[in-house]
C-alpha positions in Angstrom: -16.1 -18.0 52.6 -17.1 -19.4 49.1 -19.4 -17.7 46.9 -22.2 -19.6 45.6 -21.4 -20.5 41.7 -24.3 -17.1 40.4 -22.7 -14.5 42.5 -18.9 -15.6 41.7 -20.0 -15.6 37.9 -21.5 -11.9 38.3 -18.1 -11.0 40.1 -15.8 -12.3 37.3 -18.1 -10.5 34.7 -17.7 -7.3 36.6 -14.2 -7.8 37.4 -11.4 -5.6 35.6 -9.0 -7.6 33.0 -6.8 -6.3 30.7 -8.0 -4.4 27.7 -8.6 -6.4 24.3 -5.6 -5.7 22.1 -5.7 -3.9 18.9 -6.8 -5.7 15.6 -7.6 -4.4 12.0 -9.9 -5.8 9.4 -9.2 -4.8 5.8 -9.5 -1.5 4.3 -12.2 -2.5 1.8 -14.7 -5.3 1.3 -12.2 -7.4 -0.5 -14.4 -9.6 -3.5 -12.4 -9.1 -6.4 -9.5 -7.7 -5.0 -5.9 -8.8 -4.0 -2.7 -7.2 -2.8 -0.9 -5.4 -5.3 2.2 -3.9 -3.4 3.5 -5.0 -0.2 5.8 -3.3 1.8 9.7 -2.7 1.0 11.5 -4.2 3.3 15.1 -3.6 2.0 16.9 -0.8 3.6 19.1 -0.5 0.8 18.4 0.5 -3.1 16.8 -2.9 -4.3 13.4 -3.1 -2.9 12.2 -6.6 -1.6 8.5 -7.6 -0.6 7.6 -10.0 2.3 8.9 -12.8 0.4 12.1 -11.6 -1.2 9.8 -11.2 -4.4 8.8 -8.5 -6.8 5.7 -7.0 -5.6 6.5 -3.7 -3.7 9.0 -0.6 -4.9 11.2 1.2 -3.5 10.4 3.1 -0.1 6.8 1.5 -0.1 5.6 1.4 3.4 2.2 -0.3 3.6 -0.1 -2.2 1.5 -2.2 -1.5 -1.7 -5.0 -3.4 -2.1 -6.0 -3.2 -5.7 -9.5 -3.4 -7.6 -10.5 -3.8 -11.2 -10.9 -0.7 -13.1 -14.9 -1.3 -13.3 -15.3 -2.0 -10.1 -13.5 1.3 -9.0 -15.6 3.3 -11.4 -19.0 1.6 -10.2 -17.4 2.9 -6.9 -15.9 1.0 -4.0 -15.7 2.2 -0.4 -12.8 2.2 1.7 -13.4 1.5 5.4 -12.1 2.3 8.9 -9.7 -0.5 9.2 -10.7 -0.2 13.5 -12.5 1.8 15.8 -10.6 4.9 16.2 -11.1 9.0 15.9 -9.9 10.5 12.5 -7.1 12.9 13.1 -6.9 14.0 9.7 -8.0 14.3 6.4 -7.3 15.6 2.9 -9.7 15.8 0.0 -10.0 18.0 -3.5 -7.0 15.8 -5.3 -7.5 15.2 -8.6 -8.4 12.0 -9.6 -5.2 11.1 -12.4 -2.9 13.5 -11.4 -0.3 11.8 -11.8 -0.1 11.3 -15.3 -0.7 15.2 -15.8 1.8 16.4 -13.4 4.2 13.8 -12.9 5.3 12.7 -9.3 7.6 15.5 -9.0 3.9 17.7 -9.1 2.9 15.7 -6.5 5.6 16.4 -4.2 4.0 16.3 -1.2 0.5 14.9 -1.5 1.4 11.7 -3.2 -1.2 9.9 -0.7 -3.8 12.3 -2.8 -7.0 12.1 -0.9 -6.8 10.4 2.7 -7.7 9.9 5.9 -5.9 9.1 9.1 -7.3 7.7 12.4 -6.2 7.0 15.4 -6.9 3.9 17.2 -5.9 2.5 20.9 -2.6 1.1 21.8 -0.6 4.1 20.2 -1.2 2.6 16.9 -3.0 4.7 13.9 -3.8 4.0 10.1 -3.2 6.2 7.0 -5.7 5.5 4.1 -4.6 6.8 0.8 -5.6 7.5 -2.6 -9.9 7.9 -2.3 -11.9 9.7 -5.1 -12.1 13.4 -5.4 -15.1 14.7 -3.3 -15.5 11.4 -1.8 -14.4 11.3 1.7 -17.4 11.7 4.2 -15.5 12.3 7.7 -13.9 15.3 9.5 -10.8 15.3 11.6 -12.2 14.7 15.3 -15.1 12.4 13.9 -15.5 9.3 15.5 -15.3 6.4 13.1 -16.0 2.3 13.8 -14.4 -0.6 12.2 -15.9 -0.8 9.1 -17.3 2.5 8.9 -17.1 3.6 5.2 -14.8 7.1 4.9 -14.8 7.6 1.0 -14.0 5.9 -2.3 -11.1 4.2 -3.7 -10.2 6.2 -6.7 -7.0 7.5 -8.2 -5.9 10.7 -6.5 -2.1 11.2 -5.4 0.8 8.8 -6.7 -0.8 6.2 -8.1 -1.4 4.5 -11.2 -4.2 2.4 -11.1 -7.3 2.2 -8.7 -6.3 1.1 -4.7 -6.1 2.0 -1.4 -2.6 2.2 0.5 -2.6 1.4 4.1 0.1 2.6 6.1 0.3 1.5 9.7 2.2 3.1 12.9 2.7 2.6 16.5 3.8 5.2 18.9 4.7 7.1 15.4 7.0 4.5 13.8 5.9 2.9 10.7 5.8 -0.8 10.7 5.7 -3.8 8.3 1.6 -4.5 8.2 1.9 -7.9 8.1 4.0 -8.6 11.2 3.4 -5.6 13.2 7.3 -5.2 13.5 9.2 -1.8 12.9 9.6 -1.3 9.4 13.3 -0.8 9.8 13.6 -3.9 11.7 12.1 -6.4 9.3 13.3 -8.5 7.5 12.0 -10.6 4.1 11.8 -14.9 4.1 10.8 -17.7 1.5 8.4 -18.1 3.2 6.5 -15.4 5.0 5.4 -15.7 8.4 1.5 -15.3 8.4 -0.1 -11.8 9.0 0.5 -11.1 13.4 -2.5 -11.0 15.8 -3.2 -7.4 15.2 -5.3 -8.4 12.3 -9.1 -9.5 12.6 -8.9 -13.7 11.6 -11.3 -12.2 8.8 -8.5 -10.1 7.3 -5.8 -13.3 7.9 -6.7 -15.2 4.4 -6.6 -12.3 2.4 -3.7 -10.8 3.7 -1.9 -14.3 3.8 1.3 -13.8 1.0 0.5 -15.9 -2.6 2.9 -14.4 -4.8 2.1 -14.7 -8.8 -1.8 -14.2 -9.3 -3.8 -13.5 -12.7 -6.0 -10.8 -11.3 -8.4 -9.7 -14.1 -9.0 -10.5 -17.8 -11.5 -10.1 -21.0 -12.3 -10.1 -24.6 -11.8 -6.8 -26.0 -10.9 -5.0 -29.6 -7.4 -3.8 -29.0 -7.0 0.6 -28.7 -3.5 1.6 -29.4 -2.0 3.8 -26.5 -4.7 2.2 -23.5 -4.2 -0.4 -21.0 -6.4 -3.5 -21.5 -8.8 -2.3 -18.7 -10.0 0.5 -21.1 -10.2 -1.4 -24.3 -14.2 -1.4 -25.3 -15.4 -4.9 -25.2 -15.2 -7.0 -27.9 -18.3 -7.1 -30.8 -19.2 -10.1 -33.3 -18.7 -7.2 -35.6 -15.9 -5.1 -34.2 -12.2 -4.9 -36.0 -10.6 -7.8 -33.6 -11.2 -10.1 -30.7 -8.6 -10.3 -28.7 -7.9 -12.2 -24.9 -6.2 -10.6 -22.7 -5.2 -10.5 -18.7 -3.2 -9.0 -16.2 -1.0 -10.8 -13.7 0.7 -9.4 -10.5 4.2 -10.7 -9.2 5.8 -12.7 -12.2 9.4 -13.6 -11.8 12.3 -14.1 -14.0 12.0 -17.6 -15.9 8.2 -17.8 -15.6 6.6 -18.9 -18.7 3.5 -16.6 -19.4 0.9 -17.6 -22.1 -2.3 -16.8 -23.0 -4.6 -18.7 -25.2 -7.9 -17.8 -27.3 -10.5 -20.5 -28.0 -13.2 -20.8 -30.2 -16.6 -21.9 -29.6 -15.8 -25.2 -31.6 -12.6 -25.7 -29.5 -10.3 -24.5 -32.0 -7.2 -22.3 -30.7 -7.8 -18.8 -32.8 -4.8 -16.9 -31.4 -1.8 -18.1 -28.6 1.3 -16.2 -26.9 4.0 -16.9 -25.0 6.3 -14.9 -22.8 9.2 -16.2 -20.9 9.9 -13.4 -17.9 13.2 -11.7 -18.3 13.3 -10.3 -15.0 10.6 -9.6 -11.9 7.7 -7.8 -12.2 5.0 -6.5 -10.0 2.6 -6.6 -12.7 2.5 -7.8 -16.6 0.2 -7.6 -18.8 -0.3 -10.0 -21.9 -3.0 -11.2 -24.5 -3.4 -13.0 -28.1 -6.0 -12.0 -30.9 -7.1 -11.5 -34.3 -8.8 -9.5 -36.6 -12.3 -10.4 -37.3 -13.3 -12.6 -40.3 -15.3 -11.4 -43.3 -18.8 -11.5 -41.9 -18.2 -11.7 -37.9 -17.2 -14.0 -35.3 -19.3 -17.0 -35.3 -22.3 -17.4 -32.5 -21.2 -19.1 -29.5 -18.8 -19.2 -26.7 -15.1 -17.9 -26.6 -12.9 -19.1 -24.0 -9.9 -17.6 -22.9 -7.2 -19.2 -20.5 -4.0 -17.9 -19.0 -1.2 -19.8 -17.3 2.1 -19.3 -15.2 4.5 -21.7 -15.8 6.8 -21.8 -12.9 9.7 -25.1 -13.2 7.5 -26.9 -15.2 4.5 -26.5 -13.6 1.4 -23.9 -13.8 1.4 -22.5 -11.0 -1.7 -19.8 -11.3 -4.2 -19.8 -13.9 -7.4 -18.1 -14.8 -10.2 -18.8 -17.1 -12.9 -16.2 -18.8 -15.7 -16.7 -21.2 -18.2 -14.6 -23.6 -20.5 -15.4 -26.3 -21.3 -13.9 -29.1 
């Protein structure tokens, strides 16, 4: 007998399929943020990223997904990655601890303050590294994607402001990007994109670029501090000085930096061929203020990579005075 079109529709709704498979969305809203550390996917001493490049260390098993240090202290949430039940977490880590202690101090708890859920499919997720007195769930909770479960911050083995995400199925730990045992993978040129157990929304993000400049500014130089903490640069103050960060240079990259006057006059340049890989650099050109200030108007700063010939990643920041 056939069904008339209505009641076969109602059937199919009602009829069983198989269940949707497991996807992740990021760990954070991501604006202003990019992939510091990837996964090592060397077995041996010399520790390799996706793409045979710099940006992981040795024995790193997930992904860090860095933000600025001001955005971090304003306060960023980290979020369920999926639907899941939280099957444990750990707060009351000092925020810093690492440059008190050491990581041999840390022995231990070197995700700091975390949170692990577990989602279907046998897979779970491991959130690391949240502010002290931050985290807002309790093992058995149930959590939706999304769902905010504490601050990033800098508790545990870290030293700047992230989240680490650590995936497993069934217990093993796998390479995030491709879902594939962590044991098994293997790096490329050219990665293959992120698998279909991440959300399309996570896909562009989580996509490999290699060499980005990730934050900058105009700042009066503090002997002994990173960049991030130098106070921001006054008409007035003792120097004015450009400076930015950049993630994942590699040996032979030409690095430079350039301060610009409001006039388009270059006040200050430098240049840095790469020795060797990095995961992260830091570099910046200045000078001590003139009798009587810097002049009204706005400063521009530009940084380039230089990679054969070509820039390959560039970023441009402006203030006025």
């Amino acid at each position: 007998m056939t069904l008339p079109p209505f009641f076969a529709f109602l059937l199919a709704l009602g009829a069983p399929g198989a269940a949707a498979a497991q996807t992740f969305g990021l760990p954070l809203d991501c604006k202003g943020c990019l992939v510091q550390n990837y996964a090592d996917i060397d077995p041996g001493p010399q520790a390799r990223d996706p793409a045979c490049g710099p940006l992981t260390y040795e024995g790193h098993d997930g992904l860090d997904f860095r933000v600025t240090a001001a955005a971090a202290a304003a306060g960023v949430p980290v979020l369920a990655p999926a639907d899941g039940v939280v099957r444990a977490v750990r707060d009351g880590q000092a925020d810093g601890a690492l440059g008190v202690v050491g990581r041999a101090g840390l022995r231990g708890v070197e995700c700091g303050n975390g949170v692990v859920i577990d989602h279907q499919d046998g897979w779970s997720s491991q959130l690391c590294h949240m502010r002290n007195g931050s985290v807002r769930v309790a093992p058995g909770a149930k959590v939706s994607a999304g769902q905010p479960l504490g601050l990033i911050g800098l508790s545990g083995a870290t030293e700047f402001p992230h989240v680490h995400l650590t995936l497993r199925r069934a217990g093993v730990v796998v390479e995030p990007l491709s879902g594939t045992p962590l044991a098994q993978a293997a790096c490329a040129a050219t990665p293959a994109p992120p698998g279909a157990h991440w959300a399309a929304s996570a896909r562009q993000t989580l996509t490999y670029k290699g060499a980005q400049w990730f934050v900058s500014g105009f700042a009066a130089p503090v002997a002994g501090a990173e960049p991030e903490a130098w106070p921001r640069a006054a008409a007035q103050g003792p120097a004015l000085t450009f400076w930015s960060l950049i993630v994942g240079p590699r040996a032979g990259d030409i690095l430079r930096v350039r301060l610009i006057g409001p006039d388009g006059a270059v006040i200050a340049e430098t240049a840095r061929t790469q020795t060797k890989d990095q995961a992260q650099a830091w570099l910046y050109a200045g000078k001590k203020t003139p009798a009587g200030g810097w002049a009204k108007g706005r400063y521009r700063g530009e940084a380039v990579l230089e990679r054969g010939g070509k820039a390959v990643a560039r970023r441009d920041d402006t203030m006025t005075f």
